[in-house]
C-alpha angles and dihedrals in degrees: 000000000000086000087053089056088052099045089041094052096047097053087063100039089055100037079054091046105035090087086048095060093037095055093051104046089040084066091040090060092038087046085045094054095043089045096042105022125106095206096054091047083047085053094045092054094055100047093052085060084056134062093281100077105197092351086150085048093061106042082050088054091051092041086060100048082048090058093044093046085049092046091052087042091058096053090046086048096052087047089046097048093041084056105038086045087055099034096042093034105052107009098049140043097298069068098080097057091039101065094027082081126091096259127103119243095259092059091055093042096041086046090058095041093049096048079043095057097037085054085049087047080049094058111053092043086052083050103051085044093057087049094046091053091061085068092056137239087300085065091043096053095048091051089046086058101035094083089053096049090044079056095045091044085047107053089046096048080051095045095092095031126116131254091243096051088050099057095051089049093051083044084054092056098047101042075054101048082048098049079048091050112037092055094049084059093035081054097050089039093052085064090045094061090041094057093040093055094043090063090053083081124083098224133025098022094176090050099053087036083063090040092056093038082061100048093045084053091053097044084046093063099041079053100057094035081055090053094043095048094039091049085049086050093052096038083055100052106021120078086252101110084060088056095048097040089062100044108038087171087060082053102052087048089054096050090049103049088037083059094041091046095046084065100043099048089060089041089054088055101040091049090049093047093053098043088043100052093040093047089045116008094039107152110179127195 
């Protein structure tokens, strides 16, 4: 069933974003053939011996406040559809059938941040793409075999490198793709509870969901000034710093599950306050 929420919910993320992409990379293509193209700088040469003086000029200036408008658009859009699918699927009337199926809260709520995420994921990747096509298909080219030449420099520089070495290097990336991810989750979820909270009033339920999305940022980031302070504060008076002068590789460790803990503590909450308020405190409209 869980597999039916995300395939439900991504058909409609992406049927909401789809313009959106198009759109962007449709001006990244129009600003790339009057930057790059021979027969646009031939044009503008020509004009500006008219009555149009740097009539190519301009239109290449509108055409790249267009692309930056539509780049920023696609970031507001993807913050816009990943709100209005939580807030209009669970919160208002498309409620009632929502939770009406055989599924726990968490299931409704996880299925909507992971389509969220994957959209988010979309984006970028749409957004380096549009900046990559104003290079040309020489620029394209080179992004599309980077990956495959970090891989390449990677694996040789590996090559002689001992097991040892290796394992602590594969331990780096993933206390790294968990501090990622778990503040891209901790981020989506932040709107959930929002959200959640906001529809416990009676009246002005965006408002107040504003008004908490606000004070959990603020308390978010009393929160991680206190870790950060208070790990400053252990790693001064404790023996620690012996301990990590002596093994730089402990301390990297340390830095990176400390980060990677500092997001999914918050996640953790965020995920049981949503979940909490929607299974007990739910207040459609």
């Amino acid at each position: 069933m869980f597999s039916k929420l995300v395939k439900y919910e991504w058909t409609a993320m992406i049927r909401a974003m789809l313009p959106v992409y198009v759109a962007t990379l449709a001006i990244s293509v129009i600003n790339s053939i009057s930057l790059n193209s021979r027969i646009f700088n031939s044009i503008e040469s020509f004009i500006n011996n008219g009555f149009f003086i740097n009539f190519a000029g301009f239109m290449q200036a509108i055409l790249g406040i267009l692309y930056v408008v539509v780049l920023i658009g696609l970031f507001i859009m993807t913050f816009i559809v990943t709100v209005q699918r939580f807030y209009k699927g669970l919160l208002r009337n498309e409620g009632y059938l929502m939770f009406t199926l055989p599924v726990k809260v968490s299931q409704l709520t996880a299925s909507k941040a992971l389509v969220s995420f994957f959209i988010s994921i979309l984006s970028v990747i749409v957004a380096i793409f549009a900046i990559l096509i104003l290079g040309g298909a020489d620029t394209i080219l080179s992004a599309v075999l980077l990956p495959g030449e970090i891989i390449f420099a990677v694996s040789d520089a590996l090559s002689d490198a001992s097991p040892a070495i290796i394992a602590h290097i594969i331990f780096y990336v993933i206390e790294l793709i968990l501090a990622v991810l778990a503040s891209i989750f901790g981020g989506i979820y932040t709107l959930y509870a929002s959200m959640a909270l906001g529809q416990l009033s009676r009246n002005h339920k965006i408002g107040f969901s504003v008004l908490w999305y606000i004070l959990i940022s603020i308390a978010e980031s009393l929160y991680a000034w206190l870790v950060i302070f208070g790990g400053m504060l252990v790693v001064i008076a404790s023996p620690l710093p012996y301990f990590l002068k002596g093994s730089p590789v402990a301390s990297l460790h340390i830095l990176f599950m400390g980060v990677a803990l500092l997001n999914i503590i918050p996640l953790i909450a965020y995920v049981l306050i949503t979940d909490l308020v929607l299974g007990k405190r739910l207040n459609l409209e």
